[in-house]
BAFI-3210 file (N, C-alpha, C; in Angstrom, 3 decimals, decimal comma, padded with zeros to 6 digits):
// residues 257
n [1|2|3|4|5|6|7|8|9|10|11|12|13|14|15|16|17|18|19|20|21|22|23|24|25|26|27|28|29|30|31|32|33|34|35|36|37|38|39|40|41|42|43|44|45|46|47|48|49|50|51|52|53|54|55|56|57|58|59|60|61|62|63|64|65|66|67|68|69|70|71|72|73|74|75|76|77|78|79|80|81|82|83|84|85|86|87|88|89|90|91|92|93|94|95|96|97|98|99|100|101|102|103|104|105|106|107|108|109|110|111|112|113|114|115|116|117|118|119|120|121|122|123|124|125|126|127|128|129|130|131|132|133|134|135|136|137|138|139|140|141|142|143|144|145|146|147|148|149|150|151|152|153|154|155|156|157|158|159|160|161|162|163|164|165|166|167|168|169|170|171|172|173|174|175|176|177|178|179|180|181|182|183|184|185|186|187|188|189|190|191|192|193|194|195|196|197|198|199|200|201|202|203|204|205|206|207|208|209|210|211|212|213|214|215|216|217|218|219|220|221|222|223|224|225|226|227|228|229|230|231|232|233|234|235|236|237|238|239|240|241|242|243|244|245|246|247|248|249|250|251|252|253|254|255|256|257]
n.u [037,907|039,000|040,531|042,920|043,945|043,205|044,301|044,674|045,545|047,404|048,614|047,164|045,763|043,203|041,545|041,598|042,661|041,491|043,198|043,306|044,883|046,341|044,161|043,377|041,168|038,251|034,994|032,935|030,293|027,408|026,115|023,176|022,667|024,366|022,840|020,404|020,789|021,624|019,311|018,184|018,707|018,508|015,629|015,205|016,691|015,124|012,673|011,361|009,878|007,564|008,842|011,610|010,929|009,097|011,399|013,332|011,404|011,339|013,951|014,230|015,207|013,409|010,253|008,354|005,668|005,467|003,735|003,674|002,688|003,076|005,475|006,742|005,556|007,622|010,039|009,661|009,613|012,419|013,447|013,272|013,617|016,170|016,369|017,560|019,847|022,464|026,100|027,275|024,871|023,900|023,845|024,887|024,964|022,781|021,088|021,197|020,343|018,449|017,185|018,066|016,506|014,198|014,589|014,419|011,864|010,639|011,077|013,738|016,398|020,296|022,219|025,210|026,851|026,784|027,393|029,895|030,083|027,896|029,161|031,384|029,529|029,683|032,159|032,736|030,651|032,479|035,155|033,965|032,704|035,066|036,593|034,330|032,095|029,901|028,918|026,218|024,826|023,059|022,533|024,966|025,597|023,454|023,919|025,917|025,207|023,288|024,648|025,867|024,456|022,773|025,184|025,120|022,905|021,561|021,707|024,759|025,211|023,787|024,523|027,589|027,112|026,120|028,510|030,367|029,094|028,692|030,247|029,781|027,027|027,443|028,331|026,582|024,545|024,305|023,162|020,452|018,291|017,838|017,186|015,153|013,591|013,197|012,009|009,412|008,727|009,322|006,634|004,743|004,345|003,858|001,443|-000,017|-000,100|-001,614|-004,470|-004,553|-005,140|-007,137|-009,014|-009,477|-010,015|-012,348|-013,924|-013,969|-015,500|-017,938|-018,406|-018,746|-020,721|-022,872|-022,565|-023,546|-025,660|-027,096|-026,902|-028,244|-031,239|-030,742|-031,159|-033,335|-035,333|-034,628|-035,590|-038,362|-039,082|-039,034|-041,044|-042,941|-042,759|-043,081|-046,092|-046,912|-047,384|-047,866|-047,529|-045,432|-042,943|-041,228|-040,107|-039,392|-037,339|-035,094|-034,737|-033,530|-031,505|-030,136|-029,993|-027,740|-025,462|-025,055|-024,241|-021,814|-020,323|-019,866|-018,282|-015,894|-014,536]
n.v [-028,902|-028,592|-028,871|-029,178|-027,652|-024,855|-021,722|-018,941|-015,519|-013,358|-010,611|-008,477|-007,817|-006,378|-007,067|-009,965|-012,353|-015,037|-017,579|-020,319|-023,379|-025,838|-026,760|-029,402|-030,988|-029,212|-027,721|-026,537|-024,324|-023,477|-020,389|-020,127|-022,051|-021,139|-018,471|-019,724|-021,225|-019,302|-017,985|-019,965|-019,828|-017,785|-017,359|-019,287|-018,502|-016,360|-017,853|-018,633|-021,205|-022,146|-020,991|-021,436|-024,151|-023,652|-022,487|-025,042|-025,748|-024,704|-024,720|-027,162|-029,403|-030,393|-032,867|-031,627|-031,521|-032,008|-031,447|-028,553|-027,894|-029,687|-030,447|-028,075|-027,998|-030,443|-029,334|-027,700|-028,963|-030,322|-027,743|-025,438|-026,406|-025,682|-023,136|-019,813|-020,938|-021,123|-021,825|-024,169|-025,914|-027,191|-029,605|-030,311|-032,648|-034,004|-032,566|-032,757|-035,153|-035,672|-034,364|-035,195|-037,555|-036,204|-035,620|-038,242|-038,637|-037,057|-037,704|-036,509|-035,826|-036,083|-033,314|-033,657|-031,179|-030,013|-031,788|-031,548|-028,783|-029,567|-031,274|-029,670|-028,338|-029,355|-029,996|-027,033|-026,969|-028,526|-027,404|-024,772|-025,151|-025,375|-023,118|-020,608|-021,593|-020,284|-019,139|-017,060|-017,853|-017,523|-014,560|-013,768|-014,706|-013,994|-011,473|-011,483|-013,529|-011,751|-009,240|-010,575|-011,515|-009,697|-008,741|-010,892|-010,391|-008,192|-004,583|-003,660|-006,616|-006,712|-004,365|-005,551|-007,702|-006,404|-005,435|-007,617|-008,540|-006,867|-006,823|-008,809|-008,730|-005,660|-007,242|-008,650|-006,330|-005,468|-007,292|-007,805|-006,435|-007,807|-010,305|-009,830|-008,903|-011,441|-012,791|-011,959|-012,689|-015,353|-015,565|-014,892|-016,736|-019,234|-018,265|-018,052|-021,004|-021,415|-020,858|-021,758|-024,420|-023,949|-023,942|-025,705|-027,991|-026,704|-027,152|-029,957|-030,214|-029,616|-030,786|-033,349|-033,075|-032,436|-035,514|-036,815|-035,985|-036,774|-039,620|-040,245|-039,672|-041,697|-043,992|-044,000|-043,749|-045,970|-047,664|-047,587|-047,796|-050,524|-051,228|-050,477|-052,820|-054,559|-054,131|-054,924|-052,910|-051,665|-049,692|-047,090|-048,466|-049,298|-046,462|-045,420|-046,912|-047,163|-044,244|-044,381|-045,473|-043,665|-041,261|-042,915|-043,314|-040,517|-039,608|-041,038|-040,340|-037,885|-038,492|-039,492|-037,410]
n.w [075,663|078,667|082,264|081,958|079,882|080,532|081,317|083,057|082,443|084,958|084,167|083,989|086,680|087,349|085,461|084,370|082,107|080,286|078,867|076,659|075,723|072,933|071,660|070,475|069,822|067,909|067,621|065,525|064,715|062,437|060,859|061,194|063,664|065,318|065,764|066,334|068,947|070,810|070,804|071,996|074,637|075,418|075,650|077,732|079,767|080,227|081,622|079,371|077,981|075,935|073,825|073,533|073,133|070,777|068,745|069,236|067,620|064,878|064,156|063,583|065,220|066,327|065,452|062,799|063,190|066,409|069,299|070,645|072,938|075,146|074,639|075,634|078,356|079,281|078,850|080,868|083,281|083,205|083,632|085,433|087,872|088,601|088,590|089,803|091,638|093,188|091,389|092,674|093,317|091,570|089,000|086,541|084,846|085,885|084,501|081,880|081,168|081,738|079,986|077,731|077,897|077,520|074,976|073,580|074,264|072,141|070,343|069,545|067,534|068,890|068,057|066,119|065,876|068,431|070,297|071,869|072,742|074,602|076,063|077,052|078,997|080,735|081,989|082,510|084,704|086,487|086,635|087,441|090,052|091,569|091,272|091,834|093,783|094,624|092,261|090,154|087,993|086,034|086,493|085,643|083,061|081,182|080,326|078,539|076,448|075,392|074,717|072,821|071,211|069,583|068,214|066,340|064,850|065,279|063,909|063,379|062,406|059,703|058,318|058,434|056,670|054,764|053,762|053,028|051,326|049,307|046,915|045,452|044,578|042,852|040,835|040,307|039,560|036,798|035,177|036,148|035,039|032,530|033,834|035,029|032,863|031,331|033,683|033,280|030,974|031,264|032,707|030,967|029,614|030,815|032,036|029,274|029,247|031,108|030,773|028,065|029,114|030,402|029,235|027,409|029,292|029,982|027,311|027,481|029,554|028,488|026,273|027,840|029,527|027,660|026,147|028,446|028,826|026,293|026,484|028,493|027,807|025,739|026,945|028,361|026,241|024,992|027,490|027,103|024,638|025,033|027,205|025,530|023,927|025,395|026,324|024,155|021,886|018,653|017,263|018,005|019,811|017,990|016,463|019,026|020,250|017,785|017,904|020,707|020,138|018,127|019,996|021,612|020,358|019,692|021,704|022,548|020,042|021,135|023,271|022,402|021,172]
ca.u [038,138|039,331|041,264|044,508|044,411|043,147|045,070|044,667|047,015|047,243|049,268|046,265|044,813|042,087|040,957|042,340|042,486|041,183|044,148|043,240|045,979|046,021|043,025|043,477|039,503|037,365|034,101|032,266|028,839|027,065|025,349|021,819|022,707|024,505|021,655|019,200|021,170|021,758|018,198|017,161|019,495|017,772|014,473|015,429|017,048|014,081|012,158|009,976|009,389|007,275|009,771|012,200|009,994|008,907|012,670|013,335|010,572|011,343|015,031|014,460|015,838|012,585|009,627|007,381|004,438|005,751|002,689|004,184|002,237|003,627|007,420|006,991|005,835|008,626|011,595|010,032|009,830|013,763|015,024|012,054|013,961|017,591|016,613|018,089|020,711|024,115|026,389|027,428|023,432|023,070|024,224|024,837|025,034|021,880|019,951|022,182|020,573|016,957|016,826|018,139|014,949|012,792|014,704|014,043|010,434|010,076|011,923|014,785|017,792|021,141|022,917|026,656|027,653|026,133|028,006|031,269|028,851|027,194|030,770|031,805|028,972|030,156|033,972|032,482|030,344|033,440|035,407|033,210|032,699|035,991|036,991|033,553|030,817|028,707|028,403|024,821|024,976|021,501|022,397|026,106|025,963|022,156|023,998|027,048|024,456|022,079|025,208|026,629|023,027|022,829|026,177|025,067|021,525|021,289|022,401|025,598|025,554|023,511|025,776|028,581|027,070|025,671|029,725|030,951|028,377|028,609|031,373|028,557|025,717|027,888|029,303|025,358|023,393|024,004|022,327|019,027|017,203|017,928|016,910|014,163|012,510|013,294|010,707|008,284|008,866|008,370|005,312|003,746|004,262|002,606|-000,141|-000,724|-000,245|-002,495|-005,246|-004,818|-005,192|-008,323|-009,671|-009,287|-010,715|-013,988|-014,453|-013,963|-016,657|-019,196|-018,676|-019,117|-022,099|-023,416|-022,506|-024,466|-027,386|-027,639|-026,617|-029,821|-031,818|-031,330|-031,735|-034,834|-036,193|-035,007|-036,146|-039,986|-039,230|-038,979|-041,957|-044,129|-043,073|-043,842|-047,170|-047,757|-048,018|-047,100|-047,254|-044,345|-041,679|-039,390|-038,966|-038,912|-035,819|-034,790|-034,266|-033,013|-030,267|-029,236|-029,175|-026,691|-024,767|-024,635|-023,026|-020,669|-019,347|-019,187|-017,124|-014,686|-013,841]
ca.v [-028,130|-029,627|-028,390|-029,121|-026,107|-023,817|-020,595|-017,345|-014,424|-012,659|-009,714|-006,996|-008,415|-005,900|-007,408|-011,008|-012,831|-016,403|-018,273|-021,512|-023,915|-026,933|-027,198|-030,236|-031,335|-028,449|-027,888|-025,020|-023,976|-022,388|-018,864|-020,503|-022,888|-019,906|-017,864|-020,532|-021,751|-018,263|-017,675|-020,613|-019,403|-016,229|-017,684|-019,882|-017,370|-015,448|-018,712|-018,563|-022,356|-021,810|-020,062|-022,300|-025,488|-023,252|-022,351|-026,651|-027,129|-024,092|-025,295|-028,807|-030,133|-031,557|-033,067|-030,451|-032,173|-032,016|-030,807|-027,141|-027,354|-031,030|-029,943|-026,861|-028,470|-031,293|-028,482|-026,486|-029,670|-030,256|-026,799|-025,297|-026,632|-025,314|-021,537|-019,260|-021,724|-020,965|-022,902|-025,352|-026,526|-027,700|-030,579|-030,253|-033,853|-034,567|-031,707|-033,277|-036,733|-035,261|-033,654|-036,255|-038,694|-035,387|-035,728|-039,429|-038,709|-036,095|-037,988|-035,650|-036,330|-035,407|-032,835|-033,950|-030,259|-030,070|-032,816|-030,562|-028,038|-030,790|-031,491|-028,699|-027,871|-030,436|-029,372|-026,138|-027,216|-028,981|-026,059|-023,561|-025,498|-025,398|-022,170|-019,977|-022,420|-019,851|-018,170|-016,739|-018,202|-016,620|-013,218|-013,691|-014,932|-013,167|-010,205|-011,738|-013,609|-010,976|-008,901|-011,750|-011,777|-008,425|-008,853|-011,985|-010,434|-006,705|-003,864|-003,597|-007,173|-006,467|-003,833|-005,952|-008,769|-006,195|-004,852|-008,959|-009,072|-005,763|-007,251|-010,264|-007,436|-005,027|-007,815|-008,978|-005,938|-004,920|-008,288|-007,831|-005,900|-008,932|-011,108|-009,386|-008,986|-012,806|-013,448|-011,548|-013,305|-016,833|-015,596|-014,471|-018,069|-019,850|-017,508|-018,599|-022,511|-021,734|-019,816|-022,892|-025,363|-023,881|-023,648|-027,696|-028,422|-025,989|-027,699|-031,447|-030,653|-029,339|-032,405|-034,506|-032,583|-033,422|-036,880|-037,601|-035,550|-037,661|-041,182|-040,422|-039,814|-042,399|-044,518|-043,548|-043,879|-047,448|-048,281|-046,754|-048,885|-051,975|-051,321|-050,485|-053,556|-055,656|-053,944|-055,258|-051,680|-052,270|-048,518|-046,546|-048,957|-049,023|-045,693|-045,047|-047,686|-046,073|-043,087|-044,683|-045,812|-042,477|-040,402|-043,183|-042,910|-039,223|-039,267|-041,847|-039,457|-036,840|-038,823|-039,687|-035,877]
ca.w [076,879|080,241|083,178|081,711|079,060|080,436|082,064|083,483|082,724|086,322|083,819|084,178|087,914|087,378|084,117|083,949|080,841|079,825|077,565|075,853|075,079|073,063|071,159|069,173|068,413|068,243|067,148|064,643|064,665|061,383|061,084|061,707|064,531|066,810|066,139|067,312|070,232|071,542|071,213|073,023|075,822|076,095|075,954|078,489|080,930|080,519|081,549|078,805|077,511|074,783|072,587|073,261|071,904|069,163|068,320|068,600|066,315|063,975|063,694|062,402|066,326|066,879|064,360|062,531|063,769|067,704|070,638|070,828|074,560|075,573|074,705|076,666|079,827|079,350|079,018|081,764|084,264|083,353|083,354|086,185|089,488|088,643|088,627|090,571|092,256|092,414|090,412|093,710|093,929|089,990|088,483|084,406|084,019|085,673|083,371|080,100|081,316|081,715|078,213|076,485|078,009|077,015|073,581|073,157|073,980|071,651|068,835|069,056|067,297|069,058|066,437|066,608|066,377|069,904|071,276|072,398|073,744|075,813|076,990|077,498|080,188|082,390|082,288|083,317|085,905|087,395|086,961|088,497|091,715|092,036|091,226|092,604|093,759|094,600|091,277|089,769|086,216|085,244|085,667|084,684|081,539|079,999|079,613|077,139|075,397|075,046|073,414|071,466|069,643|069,142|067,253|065,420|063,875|065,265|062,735|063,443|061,845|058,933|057,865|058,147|055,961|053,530|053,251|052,447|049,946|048,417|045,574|044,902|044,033|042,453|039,682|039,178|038,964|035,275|034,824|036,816|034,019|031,857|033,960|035,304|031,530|030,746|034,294|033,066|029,251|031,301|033,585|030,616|028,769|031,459|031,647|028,430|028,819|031,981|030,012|026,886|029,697|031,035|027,911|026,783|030,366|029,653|026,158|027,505|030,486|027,851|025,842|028,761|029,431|026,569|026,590|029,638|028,369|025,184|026,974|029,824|026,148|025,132|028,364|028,885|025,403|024,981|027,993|026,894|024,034|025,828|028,229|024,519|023,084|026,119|026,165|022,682|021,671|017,775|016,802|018,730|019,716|016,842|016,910|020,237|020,311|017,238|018,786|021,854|019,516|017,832|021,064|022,247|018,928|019,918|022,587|022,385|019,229|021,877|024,528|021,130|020,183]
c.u [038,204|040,260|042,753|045,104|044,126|044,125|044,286|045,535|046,530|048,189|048,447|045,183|043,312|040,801|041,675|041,648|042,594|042,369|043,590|044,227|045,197|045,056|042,958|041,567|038,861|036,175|033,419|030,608|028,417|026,600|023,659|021,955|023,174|023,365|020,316|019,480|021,311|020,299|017,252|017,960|018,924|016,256|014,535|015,864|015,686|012,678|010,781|010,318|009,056|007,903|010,682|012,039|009,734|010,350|013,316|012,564|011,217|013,126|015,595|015,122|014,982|011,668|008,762|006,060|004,437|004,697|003,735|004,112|003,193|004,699|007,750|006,869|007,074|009,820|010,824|009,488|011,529|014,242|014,164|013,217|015,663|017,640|017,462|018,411|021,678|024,643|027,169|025,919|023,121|024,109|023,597|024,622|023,523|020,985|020,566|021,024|019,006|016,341|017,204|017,076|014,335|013,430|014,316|012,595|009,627|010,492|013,011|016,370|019,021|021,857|024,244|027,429|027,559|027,172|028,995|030,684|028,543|028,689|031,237|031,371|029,710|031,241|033,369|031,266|031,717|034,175|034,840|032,605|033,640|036,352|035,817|032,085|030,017|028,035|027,417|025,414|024,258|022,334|024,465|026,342|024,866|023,236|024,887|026,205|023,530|023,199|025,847|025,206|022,777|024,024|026,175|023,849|020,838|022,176|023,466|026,441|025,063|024,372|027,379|028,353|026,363|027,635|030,270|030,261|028,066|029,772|030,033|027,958|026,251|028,180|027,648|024,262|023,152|022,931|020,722|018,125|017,263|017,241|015,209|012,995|012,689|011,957|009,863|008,026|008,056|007,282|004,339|003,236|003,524|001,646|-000,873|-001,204|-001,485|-003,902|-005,749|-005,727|-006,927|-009,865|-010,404|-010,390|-012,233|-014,548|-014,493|-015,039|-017,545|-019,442|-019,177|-020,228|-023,186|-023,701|-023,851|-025,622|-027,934|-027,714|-028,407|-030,793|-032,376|-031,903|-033,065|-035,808|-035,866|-035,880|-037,618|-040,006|-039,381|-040,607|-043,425|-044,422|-043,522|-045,307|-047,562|-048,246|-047,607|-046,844|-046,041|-042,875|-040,666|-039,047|-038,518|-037,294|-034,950|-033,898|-033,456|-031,152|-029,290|-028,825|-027,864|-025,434|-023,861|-023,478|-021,727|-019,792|-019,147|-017,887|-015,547|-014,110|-012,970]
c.v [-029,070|-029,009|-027,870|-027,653|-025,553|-022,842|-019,787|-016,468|-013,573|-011,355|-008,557|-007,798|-007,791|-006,238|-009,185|-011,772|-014,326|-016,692|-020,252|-022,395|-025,394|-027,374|-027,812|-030,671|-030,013|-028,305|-026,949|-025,086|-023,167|-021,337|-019,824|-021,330|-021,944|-018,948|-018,770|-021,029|-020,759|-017,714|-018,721|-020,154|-018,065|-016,510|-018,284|-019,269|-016,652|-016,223|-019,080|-020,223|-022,357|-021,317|-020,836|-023,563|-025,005|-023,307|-023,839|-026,700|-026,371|-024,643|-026,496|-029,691|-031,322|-032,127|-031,996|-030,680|-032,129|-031,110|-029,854|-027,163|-028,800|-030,918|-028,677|-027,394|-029,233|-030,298|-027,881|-027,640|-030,215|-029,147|-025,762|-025,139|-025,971|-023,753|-020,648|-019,915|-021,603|-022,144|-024,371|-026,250|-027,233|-028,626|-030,626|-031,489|-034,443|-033,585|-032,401|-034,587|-036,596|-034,603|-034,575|-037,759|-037,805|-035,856|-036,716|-039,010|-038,101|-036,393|-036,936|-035,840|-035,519|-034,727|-032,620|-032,473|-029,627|-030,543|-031,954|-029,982|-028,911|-031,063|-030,941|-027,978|-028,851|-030,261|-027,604|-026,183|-028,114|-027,790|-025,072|-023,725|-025,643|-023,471|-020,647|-020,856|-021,562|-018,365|-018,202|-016,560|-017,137|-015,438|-013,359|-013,914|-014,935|-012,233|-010,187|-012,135|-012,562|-009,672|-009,329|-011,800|-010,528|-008,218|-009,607|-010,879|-008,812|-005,695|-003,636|-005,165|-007,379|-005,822|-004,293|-007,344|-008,029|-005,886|-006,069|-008,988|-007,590|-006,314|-008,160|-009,079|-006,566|-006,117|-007,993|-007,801|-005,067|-006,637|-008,235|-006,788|-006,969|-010,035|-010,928|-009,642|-010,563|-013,198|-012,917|-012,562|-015,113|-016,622|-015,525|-016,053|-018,712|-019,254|-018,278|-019,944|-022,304|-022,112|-021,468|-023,959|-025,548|-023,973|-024,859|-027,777|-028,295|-027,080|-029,126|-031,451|-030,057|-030,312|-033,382|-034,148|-032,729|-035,068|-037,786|-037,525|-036,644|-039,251|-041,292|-040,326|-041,120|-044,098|-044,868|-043,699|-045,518|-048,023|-048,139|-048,048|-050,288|-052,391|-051,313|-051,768|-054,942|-055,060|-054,794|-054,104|-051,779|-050,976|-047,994|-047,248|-049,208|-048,189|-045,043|-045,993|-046,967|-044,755|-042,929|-044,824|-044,593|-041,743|-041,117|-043,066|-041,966|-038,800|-039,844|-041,094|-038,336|-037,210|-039,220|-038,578|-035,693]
c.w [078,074|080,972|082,305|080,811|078,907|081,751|082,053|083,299|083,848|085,469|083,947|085,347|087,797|086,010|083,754|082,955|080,410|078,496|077,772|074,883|074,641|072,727|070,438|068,914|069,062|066,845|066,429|064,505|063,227|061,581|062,217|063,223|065,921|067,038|067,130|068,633|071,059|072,078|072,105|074,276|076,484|076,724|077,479|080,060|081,078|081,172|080,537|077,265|076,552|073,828|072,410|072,855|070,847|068,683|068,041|066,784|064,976|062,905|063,026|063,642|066,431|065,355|064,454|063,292|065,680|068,276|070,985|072,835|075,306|075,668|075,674|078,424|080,246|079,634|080,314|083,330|084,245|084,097|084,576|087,665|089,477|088,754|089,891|092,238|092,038|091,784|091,217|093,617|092,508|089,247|086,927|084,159|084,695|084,565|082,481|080,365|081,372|080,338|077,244|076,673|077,700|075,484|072,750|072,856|072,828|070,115|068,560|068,891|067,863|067,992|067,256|067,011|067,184|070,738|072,190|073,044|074,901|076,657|077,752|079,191|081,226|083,127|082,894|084,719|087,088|087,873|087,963|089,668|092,193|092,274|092,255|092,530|094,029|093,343|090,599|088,202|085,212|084,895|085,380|083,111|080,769|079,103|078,426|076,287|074,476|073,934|071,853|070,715|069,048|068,117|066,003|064,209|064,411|063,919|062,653|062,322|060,474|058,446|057,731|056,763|054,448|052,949|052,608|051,376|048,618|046,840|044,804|044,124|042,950|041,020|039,519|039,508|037,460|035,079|035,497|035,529|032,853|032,618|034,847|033,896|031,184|032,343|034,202|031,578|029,989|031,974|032,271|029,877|029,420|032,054|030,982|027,920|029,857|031,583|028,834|027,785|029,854|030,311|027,130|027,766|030,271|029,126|026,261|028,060|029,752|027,188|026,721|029,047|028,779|026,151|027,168|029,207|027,631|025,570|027,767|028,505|025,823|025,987|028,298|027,084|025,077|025,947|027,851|025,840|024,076|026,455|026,831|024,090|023,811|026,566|024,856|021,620|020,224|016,739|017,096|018,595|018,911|016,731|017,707|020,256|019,444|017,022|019,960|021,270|019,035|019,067|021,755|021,278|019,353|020,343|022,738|021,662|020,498|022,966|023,483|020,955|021,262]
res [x|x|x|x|x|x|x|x|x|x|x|x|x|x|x|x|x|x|x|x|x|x|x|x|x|x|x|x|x|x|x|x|x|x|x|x|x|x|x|x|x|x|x|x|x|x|x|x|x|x|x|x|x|x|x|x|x|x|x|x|x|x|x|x|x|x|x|x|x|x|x|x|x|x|x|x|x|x|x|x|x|x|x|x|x|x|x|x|x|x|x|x|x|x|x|x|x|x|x|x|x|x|x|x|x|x|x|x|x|x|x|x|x|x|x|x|x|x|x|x|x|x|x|x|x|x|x|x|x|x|x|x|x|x|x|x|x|x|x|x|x|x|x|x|x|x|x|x|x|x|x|x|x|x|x|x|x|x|x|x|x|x|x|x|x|x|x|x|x|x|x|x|x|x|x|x|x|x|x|x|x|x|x|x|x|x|x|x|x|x|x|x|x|x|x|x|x|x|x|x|x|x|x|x|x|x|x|x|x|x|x|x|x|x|x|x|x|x|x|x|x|x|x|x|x|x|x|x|x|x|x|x|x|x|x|x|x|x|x|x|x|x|x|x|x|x|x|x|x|x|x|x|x|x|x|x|x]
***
């Protein structure tokens, strides 16, 4: 977009009509990306900050990890001093030039299918100080957005996206009772690996349980044995050791199974 191609048809004066010539690069937006950009536009008109940092973060603009409160003050010391200023008093390219040092700060990557957009404002801030510098942006252009979203994700557009996908549904729902009983067939399988699992786990920590028991056993009876036979005690100590020996035996077979 740039001066050069655009027109006016003066053919219905009471309704005149925007023509666009000449669009060799242009740019496309996906479902998710008009929804989110429209909604930061609303947020934004509505000056409400917070929604529009959440809506960054929720969109993948900014990092998941991003100070929700820190990004909100930052957009609402950019976008704060331009309010209700006609469109002679506001300079697009210094806000473009102030969000993209909040974007740096915030680690936010420019998304290329932005760029045009970003362009675009500037060719219309030239424009529209030419054509009516003293035009009220705010409330001119809530009320298109606010229907253009209503079109994107109100019922009017549900019902149109259930009618595109009514052929899809229609060809797979003889299959949903098939495939329904096959996820019950695998829930029930790993149930049962769950169930096996939990089962092994039990029977290892009772062994180990054991284990220990018989290891401290026999611990404690060698070491008795030790303390008899450096007494000189000449009764006990062999089979206190003995004994010290099988309980370690024991367990050792238990930490083996």
């Amino acid at each position: 977009m740039h001066p050069g191609n655009i027109f006016v048809s003066y053919e219905h004066p009471e309704n005149p009509q925007y023509i666009g010539i000449d669009c060799g690069i242009v740019g496309s937006l996906n479902k998710d990306d008009k929804r989110y950009l429209a909604e930061n536009f609303i947020a934004f008109f509505n000056r409400d900050y917070r929604k529009v940092a959440e809506l960054h973060v929720d969109s993948g603009w900014v990092p998941r990890d991003t100070n929700i409160e820190d990004f909100e003050f930052a957009i609402r010391t950019v976008c704060e001093p331009i309010f209700e200023k006609p469109l002679a008093e506001i300079s697009f390219g210094h806000v473009l030039l102030n969000l993209f040092n909040t974007a740096r700060r915030f680690n936010m990557e420019v998304q290329p299918q932005l760029v045009l957009l970003q362009k675009t404002l500037l060719y219309v801030e030239g424009l529209g100080r030419q054509l009516y510098p003293q035009l009220d942006l705010w409330t001119t252009a809530k009320p298109f957005l606010e229907t253009w979203l209503r079109d994107q994700v109100g019922i009017p557009a549900i019902i149109r996206s259930l009618k595109e996908k009514a052929p899809f549904w229609a060809e797979k729902l003889p299959e949903l009772p098939e495939l329904f009983y096959d996820s019950l067939q695998q829930h029930k399988a790993l149930q049962q690996s769950v169930d096996r699992l939990f089962t092994q786990l039990d029977k290892q920590r009772n062994r180990h349980g054991r284990s220990r028991y018989l290891f401290g056993i026999g611990a404690t009876l060698l070491l008795s044995g030790t303390i008899l036979v450096a007494a000189k005690i000449a009764v006990w100590p062999a089979w206190v050791i003995a004994g010290g020996c099988v309980a370690w035996i024991a367990g050792w077979r238990y930490t083996r199974q």
